[in-house]
KEVO-998079 format. One record per residue (C-alpha): residue number from 1; x, y, z; residue in three letters. Coordinates in steps of 0.5 Angstrom, whole numbers, always signed. Example, Ala and Ser with C-alpha at 12.3 -4.5 7.8 and 13.67 -1.06 7.14 Angstrom:
<atoms>
<num->1&X->+25&Y->-9&Z->+16&residuo->Ala>
<num->2&X->+27&Y->-2&Z->+14&residuo->Ser>
</atoms>
This chain:
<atoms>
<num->1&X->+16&Y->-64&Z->-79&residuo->Unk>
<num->2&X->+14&Y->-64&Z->-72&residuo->Unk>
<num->3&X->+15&Y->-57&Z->-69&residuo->Unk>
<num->4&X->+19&Y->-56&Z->-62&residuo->Unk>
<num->5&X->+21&Y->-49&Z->-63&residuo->Unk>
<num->6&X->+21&Y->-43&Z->-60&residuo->Unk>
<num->7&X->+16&Y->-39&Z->-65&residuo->Unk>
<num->8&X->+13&Y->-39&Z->-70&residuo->Unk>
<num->9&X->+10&Y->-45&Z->-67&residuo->Unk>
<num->10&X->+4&Y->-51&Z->-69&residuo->Unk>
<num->11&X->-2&Y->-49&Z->-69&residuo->Unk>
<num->12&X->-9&Y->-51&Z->-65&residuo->Unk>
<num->13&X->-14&Y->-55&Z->-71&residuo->Unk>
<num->14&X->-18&Y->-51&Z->-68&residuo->Unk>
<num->15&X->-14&Y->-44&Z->-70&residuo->Unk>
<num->16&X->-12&Y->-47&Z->-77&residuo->Unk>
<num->17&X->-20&Y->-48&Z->-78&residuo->Unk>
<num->18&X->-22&Y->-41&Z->-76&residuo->Unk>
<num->19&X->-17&Y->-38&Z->-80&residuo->Unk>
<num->20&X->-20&Y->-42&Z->-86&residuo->Unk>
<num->21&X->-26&Y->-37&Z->-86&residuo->Unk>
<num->22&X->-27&Y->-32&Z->-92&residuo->Unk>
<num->23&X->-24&Y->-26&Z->-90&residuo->Unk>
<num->24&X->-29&Y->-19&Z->-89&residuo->Unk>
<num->25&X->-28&Y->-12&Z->-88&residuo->Unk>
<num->26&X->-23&Y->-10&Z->-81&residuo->Unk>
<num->27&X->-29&Y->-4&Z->-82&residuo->Unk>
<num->28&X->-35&Y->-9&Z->-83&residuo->Unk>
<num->29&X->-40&Y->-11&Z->-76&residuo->Unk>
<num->30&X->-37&Y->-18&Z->-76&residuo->Unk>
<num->31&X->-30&Y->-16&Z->-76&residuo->Unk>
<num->32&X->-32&Y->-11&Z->-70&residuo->Unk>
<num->33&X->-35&Y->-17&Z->-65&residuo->Unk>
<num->34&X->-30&Y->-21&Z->-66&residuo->Unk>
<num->35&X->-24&Y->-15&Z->-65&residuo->Unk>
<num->36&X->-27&Y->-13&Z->-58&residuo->Unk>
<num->37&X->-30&Y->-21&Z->-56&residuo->Unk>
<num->38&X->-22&Y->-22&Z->-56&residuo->Unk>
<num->39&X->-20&Y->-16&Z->-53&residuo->Unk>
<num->40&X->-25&Y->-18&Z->-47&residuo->Unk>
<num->41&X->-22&Y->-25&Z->-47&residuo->Unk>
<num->42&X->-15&Y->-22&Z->-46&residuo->Unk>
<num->43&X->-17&Y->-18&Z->-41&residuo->Unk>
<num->44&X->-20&Y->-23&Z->-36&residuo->Unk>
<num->45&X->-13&Y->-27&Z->-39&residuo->Unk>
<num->46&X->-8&Y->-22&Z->-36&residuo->Unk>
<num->47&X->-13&Y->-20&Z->-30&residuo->Unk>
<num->48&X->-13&Y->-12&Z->-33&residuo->Unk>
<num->49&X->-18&Y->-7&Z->-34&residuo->Unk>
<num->50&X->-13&Y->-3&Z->-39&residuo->Unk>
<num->51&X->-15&Y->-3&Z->-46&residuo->Unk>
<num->52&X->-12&Y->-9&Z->-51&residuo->Unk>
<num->53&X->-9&Y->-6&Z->-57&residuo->Unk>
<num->54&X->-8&Y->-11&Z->-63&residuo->Unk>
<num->55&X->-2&Y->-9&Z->-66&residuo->Unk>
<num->56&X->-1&Y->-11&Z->-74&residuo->Unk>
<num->57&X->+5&Y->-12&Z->-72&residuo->Unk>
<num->58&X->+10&Y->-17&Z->-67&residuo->Unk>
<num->59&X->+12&Y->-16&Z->-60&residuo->Unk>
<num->60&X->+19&Y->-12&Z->-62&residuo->Unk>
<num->61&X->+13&Y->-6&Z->-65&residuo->Unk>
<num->62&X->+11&Y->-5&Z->-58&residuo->Unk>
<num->63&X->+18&Y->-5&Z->-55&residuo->Unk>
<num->64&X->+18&Y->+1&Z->-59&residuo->Unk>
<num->65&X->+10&Y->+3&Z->-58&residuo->Unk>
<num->66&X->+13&Y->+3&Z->-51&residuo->Unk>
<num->67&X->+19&Y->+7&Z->-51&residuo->Unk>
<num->68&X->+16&Y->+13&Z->-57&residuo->Unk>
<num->69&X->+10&Y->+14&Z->-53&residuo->Unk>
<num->70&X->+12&Y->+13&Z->-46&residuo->Unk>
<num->71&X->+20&Y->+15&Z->-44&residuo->Unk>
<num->72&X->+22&Y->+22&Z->-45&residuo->Unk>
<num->73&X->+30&Y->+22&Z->-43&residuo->Unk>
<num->74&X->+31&Y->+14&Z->-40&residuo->Unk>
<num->75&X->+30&Y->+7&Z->-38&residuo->Unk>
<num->76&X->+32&Y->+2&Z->-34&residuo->Unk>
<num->77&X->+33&Y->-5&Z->-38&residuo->Unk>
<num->78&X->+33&Y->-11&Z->-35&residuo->Unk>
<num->79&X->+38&Y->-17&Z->-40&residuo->Unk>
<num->80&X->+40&Y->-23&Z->-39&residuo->Unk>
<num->81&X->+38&Y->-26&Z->-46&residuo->Unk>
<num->82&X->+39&Y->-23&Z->-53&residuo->Unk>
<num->83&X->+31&Y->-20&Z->-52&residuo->Unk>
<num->84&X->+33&Y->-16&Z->-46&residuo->Unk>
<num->85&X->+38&Y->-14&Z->-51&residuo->Unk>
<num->86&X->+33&Y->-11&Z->-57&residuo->Unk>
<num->87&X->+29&Y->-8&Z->-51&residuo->Unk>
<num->88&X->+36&Y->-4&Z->-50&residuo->Unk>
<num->89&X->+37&Y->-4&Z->-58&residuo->Unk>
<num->90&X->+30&Y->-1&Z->-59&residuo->Unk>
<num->91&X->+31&Y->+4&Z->-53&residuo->Unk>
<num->92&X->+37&Y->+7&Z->-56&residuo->Unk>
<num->93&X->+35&Y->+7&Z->-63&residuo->Unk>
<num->94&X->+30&Y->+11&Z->-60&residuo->Unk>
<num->95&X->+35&Y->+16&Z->-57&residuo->Unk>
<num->96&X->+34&Y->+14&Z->-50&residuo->Unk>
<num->97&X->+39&Y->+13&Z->-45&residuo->Unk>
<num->98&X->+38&Y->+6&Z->-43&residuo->Unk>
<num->99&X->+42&Y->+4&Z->-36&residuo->Unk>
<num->100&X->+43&Y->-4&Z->-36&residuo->Unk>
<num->101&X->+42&Y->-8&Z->-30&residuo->Unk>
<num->102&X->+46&Y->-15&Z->-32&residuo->Unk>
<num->103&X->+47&Y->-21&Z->-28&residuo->Unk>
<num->104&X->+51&Y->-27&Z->-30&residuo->Unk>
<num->105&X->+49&Y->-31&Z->-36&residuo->Unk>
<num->106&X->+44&Y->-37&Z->-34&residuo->Unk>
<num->107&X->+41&Y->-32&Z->-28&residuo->Unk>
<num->108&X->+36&Y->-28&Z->-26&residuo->Unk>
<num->109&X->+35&Y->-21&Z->-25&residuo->Unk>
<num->110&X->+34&Y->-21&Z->-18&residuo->Unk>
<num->111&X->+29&Y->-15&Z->-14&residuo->Unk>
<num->112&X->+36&Y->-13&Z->-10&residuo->Unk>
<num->113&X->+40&Y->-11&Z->-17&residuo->Unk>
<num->114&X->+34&Y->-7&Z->-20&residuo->Unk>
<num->115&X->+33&Y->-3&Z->-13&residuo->Unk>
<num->116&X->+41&Y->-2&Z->-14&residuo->Unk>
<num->117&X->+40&Y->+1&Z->-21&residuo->Unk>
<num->118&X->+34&Y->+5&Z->-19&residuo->Unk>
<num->119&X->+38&Y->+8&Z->-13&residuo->Unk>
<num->120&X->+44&Y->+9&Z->-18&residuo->Unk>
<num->121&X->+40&Y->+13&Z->-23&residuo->Unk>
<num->122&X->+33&Y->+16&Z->-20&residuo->Unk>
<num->123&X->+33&Y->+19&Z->-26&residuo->Unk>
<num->124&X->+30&Y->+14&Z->-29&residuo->Unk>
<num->125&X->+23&Y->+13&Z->-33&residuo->Unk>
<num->126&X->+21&Y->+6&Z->-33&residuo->Unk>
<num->127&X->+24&Y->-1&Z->-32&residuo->Unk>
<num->128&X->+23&Y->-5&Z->-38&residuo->Unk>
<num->129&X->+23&Y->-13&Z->-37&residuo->Unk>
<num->130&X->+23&Y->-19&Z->-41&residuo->Unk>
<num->131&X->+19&Y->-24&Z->-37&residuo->Unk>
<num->132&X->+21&Y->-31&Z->-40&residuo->Unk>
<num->133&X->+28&Y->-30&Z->-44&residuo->Unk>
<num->134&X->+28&Y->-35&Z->-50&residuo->Unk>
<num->135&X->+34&Y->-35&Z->-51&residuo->Unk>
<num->136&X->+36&Y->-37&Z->-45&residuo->Unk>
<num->137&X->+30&Y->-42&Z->-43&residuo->Unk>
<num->138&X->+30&Y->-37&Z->-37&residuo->Unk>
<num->139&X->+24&Y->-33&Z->-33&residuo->Unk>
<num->140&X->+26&Y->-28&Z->-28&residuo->Unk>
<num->141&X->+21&Y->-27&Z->-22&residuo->Unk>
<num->142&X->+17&Y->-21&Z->-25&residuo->Unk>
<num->143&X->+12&Y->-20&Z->-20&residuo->Unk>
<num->144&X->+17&Y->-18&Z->-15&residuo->Unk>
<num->145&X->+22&Y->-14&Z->-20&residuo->Unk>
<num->146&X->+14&Y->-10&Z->-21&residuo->Unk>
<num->147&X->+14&Y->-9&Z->-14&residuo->Unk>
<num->148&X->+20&Y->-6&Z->-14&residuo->Unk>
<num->149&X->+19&Y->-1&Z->-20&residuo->Unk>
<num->150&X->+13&Y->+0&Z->-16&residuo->Unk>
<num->151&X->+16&Y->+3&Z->-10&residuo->Unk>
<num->152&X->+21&Y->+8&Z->-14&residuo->Unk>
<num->153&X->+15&Y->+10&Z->-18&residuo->Unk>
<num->154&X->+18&Y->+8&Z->-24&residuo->Unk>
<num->155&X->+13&Y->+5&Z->-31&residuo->Unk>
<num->156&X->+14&Y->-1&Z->-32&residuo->Unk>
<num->157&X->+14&Y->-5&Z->-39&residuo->Unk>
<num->158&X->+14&Y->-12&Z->-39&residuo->Unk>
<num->159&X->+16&Y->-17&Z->-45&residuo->Unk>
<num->160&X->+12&Y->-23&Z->-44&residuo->Unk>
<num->161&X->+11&Y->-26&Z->-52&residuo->Unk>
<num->162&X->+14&Y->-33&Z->-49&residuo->Unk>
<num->163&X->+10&Y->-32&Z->-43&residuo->Unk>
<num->164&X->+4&Y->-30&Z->-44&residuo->Unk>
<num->165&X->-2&Y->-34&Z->-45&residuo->Unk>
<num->166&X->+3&Y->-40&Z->-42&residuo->Unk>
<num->167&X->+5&Y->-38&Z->-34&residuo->Unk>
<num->168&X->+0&Y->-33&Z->-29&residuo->Unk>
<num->169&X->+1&Y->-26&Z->-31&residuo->Unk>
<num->170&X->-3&Y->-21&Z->-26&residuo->Unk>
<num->171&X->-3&Y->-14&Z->-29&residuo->Unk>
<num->172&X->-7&Y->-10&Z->-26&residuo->Unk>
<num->173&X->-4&Y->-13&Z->-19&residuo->Unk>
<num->174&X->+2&Y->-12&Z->-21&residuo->Unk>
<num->175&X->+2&Y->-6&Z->-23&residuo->Unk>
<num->176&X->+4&Y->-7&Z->-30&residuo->Unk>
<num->177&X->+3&Y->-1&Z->-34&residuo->Unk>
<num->178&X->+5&Y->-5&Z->-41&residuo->Unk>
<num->179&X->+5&Y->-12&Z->-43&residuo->Unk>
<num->180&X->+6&Y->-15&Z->-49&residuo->Unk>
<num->181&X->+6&Y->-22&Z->-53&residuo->Unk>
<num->182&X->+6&Y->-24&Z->-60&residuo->Unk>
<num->183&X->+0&Y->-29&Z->-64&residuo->Unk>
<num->184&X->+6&Y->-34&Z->-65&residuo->Unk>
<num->185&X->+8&Y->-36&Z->-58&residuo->Unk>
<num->186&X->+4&Y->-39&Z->-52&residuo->Unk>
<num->187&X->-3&Y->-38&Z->-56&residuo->Unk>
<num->188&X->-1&Y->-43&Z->-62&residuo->Unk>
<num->189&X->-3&Y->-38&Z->-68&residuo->Unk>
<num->190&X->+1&Y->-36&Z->-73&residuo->Unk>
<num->191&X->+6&Y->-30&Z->-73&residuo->Unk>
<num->192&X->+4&Y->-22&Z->-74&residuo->Unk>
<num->193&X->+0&Y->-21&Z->-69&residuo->Unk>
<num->194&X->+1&Y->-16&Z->-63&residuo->Unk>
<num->195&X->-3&Y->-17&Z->-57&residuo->Unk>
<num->196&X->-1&Y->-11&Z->-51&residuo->Unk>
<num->197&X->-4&Y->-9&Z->-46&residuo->Unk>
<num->198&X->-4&Y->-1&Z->-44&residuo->Unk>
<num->199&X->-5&Y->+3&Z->-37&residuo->Unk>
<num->200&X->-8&Y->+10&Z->-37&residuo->Unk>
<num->201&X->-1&Y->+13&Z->-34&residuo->Unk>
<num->202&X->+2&Y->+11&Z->-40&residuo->Unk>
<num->203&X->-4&Y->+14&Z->-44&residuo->Unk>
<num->204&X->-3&Y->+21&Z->-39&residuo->Unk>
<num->205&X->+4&Y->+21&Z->-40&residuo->Unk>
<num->206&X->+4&Y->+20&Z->-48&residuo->Unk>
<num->207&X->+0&Y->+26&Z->-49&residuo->Unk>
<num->208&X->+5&Y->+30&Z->-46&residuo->Unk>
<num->209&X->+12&Y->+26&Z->-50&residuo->Unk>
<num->210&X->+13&Y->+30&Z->-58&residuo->Unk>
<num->211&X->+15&Y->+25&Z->-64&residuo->Unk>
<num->212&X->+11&Y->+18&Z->-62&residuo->Unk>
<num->213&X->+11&Y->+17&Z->-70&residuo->Unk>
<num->214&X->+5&Y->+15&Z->-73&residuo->Unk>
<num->215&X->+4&Y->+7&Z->-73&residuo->Unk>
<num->216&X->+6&Y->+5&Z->-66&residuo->Unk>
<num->217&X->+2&Y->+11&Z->-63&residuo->Unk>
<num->218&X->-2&Y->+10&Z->-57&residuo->Unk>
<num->219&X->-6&Y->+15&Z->-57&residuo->Unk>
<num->220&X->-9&Y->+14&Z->-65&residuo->Unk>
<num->221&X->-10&Y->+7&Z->-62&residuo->Unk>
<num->222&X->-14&Y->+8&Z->-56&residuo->Unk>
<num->223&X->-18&Y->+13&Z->-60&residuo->Unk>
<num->224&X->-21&Y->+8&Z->-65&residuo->Unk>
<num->225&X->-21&Y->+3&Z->-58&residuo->Unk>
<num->226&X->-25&Y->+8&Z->-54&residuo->Unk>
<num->227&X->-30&Y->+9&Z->-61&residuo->Unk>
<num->228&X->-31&Y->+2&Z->-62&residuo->Unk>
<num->229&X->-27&Y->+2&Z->-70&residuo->Unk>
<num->230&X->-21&Y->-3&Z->-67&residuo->Unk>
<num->231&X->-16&Y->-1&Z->-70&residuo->Unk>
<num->232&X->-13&Y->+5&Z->-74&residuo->Unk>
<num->233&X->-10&Y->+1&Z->-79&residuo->Unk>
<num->234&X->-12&Y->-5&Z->-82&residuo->Unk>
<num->235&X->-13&Y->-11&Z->-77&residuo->Unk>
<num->236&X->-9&Y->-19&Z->-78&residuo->Unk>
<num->237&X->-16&Y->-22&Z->-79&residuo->Unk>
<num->238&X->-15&Y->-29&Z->-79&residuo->Unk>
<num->239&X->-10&Y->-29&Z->-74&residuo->Unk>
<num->240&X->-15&Y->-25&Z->-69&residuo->Unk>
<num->241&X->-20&Y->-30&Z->-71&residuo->Unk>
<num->242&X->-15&Y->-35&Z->-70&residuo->Unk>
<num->243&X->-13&Y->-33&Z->-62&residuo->Unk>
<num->244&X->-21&Y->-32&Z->-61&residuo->Unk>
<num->245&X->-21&Y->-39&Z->-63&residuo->Unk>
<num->246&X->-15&Y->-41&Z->-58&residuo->Unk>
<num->247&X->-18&Y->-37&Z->-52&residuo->Unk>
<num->248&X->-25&Y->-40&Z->-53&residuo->Unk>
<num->249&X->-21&Y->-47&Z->-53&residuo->Unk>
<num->250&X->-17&Y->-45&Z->-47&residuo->Unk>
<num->251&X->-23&Y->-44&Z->-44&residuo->Unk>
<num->252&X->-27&Y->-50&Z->-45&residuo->Unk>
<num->253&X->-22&Y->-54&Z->-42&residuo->Unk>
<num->254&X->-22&Y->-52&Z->-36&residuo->Unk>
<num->255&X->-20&Y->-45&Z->-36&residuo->Unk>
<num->256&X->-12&Y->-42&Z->-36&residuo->Unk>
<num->257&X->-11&Y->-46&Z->-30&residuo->Unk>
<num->258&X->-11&Y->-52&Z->-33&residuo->Unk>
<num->259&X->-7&Y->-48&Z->-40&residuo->Unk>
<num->260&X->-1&Y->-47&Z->-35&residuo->Unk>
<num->261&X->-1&Y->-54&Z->-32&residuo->Unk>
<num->262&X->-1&Y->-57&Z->-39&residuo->Unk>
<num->263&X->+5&Y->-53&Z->-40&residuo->Unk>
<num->264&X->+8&Y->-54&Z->-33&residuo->Unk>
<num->265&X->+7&Y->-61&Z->-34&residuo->Unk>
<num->266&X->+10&Y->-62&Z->-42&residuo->Unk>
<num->267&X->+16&Y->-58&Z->-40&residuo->Unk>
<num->268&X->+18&Y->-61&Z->-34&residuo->Unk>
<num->269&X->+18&Y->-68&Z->-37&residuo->Unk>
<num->270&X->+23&Y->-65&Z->-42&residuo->Unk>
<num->271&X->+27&Y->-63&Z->-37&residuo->Unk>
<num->272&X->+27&Y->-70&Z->-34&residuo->Unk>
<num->273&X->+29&Y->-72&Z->-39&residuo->Unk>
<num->274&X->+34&Y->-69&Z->-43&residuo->Unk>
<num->275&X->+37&Y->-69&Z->-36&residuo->Unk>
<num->276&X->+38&Y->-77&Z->-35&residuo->Unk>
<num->277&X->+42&Y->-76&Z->-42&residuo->Unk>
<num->278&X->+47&Y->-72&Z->-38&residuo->Unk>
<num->279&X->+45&Y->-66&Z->-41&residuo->Unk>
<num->280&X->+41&Y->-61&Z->-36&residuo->Unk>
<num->281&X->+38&Y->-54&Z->-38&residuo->Unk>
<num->282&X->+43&Y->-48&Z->-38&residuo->Unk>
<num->283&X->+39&Y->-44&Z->-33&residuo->Unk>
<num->284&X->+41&Y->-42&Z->-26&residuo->Unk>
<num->285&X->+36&Y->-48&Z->-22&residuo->Unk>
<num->286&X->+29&Y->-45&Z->-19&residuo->Unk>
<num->287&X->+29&Y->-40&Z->-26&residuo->Unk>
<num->288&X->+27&Y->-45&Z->-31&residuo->Unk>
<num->289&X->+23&Y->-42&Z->-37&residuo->Unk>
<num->290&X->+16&Y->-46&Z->-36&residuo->Unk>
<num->291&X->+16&Y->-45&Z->-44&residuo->Unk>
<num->292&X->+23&Y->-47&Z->-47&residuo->Unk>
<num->293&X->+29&Y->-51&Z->-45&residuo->Unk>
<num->294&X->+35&Y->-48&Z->-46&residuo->Unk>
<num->295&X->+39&Y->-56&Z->-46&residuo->Unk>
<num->296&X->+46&Y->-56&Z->-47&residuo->Unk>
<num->297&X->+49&Y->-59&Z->-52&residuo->Unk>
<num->298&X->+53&Y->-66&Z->-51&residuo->Unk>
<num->299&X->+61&Y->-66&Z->-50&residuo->Unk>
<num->300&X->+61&Y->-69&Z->-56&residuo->Unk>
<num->301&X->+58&Y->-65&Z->-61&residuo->Unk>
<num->302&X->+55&Y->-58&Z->-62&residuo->Unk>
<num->303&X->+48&Y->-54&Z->-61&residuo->Unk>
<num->304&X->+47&Y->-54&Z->-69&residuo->Unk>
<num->305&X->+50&Y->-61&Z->-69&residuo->Unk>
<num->306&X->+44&Y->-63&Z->-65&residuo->Unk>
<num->307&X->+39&Y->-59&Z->-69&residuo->Unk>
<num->308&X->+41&Y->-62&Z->-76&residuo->Unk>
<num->309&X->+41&Y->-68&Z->-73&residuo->Unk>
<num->310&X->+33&Y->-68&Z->-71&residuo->Unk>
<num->311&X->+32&Y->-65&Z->-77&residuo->Unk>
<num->312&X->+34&Y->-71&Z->-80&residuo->Unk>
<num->313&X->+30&Y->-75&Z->-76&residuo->Unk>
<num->314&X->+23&Y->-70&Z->-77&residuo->Unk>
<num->315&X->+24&Y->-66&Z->-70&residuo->Unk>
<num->316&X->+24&Y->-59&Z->-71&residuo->Unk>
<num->317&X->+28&Y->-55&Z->-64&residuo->Unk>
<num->318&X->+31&Y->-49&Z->-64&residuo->Unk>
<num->319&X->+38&Y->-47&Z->-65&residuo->Unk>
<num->320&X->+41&Y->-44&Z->-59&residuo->Unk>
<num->321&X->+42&Y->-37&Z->-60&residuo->Unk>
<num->322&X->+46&Y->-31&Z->-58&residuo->Unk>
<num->323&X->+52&Y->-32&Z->-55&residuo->Unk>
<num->324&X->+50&Y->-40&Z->-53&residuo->Unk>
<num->325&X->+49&Y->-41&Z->-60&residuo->Unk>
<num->326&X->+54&Y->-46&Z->-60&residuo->Unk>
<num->327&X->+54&Y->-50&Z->-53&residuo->Unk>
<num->328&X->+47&Y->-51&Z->-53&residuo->Unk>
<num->329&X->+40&Y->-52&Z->-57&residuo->Unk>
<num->330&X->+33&Y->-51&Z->-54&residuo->Unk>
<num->331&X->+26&Y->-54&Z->-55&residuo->Unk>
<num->332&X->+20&Y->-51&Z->-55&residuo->Unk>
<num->333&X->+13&Y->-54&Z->-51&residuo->Unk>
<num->334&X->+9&Y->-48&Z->-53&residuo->Unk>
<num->335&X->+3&Y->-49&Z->-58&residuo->Unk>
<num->336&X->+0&Y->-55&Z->-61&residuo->Unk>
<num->337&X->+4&Y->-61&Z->-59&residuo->Unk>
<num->338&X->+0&Y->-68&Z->-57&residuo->Unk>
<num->339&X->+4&Y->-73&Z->-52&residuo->Unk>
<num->340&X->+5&Y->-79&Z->-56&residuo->Unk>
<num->341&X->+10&Y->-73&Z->-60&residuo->Unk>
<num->342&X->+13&Y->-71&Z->-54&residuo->Unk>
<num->343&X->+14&Y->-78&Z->-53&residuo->Unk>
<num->344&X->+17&Y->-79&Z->-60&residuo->Unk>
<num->345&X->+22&Y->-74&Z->-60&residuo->Unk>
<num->346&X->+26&Y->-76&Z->-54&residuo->Unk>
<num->347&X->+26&Y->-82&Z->-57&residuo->Unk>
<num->348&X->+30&Y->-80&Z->-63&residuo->Unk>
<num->349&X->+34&Y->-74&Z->-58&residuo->Unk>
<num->350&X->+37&Y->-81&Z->-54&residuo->Unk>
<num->351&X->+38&Y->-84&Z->-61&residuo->Unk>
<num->352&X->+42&Y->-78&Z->-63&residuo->Unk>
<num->353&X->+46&Y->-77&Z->-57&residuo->Unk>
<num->354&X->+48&Y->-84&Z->-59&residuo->Unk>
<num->355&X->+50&Y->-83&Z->-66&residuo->Unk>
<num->356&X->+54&Y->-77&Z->-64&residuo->Unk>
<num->357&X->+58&Y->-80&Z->-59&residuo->Unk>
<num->358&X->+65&Y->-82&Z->-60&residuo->Unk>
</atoms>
């Protein structure tokens, strides 16, 4: 089966191999070389110098992380997907009252909607952002919104799992106190693995916030970052190996620049493509995910028909989800994906489109 998904996705030969290694203690000096050579990779990656926590964990454990340790009262969440959505459902699990600025399905958050909601209710903490809404196939205007969040002097928290590692993120510049990814996304490793960064106002907020819990608390995490142990708990070795793996590929290849192109240049032919059957991508136009394609489905069948149907065939998409479950699917160009493939499963998405029309 080829893999077009939206998460886990295939993964890098050199990641495969990497993780093929025979395990050694998260407390060993292998393990440690690798843990803070990682780190180091990530920083430049993101442009931050705030610490890098890897989390034995997905990107949902930071949406809590960030919420139990940084938010006392409320937030403001940006939704347009089903992830903006868990960003307010984990708020609210955790007591917190959460002001929601939701524009109309297909569209982005713009900068003019959260400085309504932040003019409305300056009572708030922080904005928490879904950079890239995979459900959606969607990315909002991210630098812009933190400029805003900024200039109310609010925290901001940034979901970037379908984002990270495949578009310019600027953390430090943007002023980004958390933003977080999963392993099984734009890097190309297998899932269970949080990546996160954290500013030092998130750190000075947290030591004065009761009730952080004990797994997701930052401050446990920034004391062995800050001693040179890495973790507090047991680290996702071969999944840490396997992301040092995809970053040092990244690298030798001509560096992010080259990683974002490629995936501009896998997303863009998708589009195009889908786009000549009569089915264009639900997104609002100019807020097109650079990661995932939300298609809309052909009148003629459903979004699940469609998946099933490129099952049969050997291709691997992704349902919709949510709300869009029925009218749309999508396709993934994250991870490893050689061309000819791409090639491949266009020609059986036309082959399929003409077995389902009437």
């Amino acid at each position: 089966m080829k893999l077009f998904t939206v998460g886990p996705v295939a993964c890098y030969p050199v990641v495969l191999k990497a993780m093929g290694e025979q395990m050694y203690s998260h407390r060993s000096a292998e393990y440690k070389k690798l843990h803070y050579d990682t780190v180091g990779r990530l920083q430049l990656y993101l442009e931050t110098q705030n610490p890098v926590y890897l989390f034995s964990a997905t990107g949902t454990g930071f949406m809590e992380a960030a919420v139990r340790n940084c938010v006392r009262d409320s937030l403001v969440v940006c939704v347009n997907g089903d992830f903006g959505k868990r960003f307010a459902d984990v708020s609210k699990a955790n007591g917190r009252n959460t002001v929601l600025v939701e524009p109309p399905m297909g569209e982005p958050v713009t900068p003019a909607q959260l400085e309504d909601a932040l003019r409305s209710h300056p009572e708030t903490e922080a904005v928490a952002i879904t950079h890239n809404e995979t459900s959606a196939g969607l990315i909002n205007p991210l630098k812009d919104l933190c400029a805003v969040a900024k200039k109310y002097g609010k925290l901001v928290f940034v979901d970037a799992v379908s984002s990270m590692g495949g578009t310019e993120i600027k953390v430090d510049e943007w002023g980004i106190d958390i933003c977080f990814s999963s392993s099984q996304k734009c890097f190309g490793v297998p899932p269970g693995l949080g990546i996160g960064s954290v500013s030092k106002k998130c750190l000075e907020i947290a030591e004065k916030i009761p009730n952080r819990g004990y797994y997701f608390d930052l401050l446990l995490w920034q004391k062995d970052h800050e001693r040179g142990q890495g973790t507090p708990v047991t680290s996702v070795i071969p999944q840490i190996a396997g992301l040092n793996a995809a970053l040092k590929m990244v690298e030798e290849k001509g560096g992010k620049q080259w990683y974002f192109n490629l995936y501009k240049k896998r997303n863009t032919k998708i589009r195009r493509a889908v786009k000549r059957l009569g089915t264009p991508v639900y997104p609002k136009r100019g807020s097109e995910s650079p990661t995932v394609s939300c298609v809309k489905a052909p009148k003629s069948a459903s979004g699940p028909k469609v998946y099933e149907a490129m099952r049969a065939k050997g291709f691997e998409l992704a349902q919709g989800y949510g709300a869009l479950k029925d009218t749309t699917y999508r396709i993934g160009n994250m991870g490893y994906i050689p061309d000819l493939s791409i090639n491949q499963m266009l020609d059986a998405l036309k082959e399929v489109y003409k077995e389902l029309s009437p």
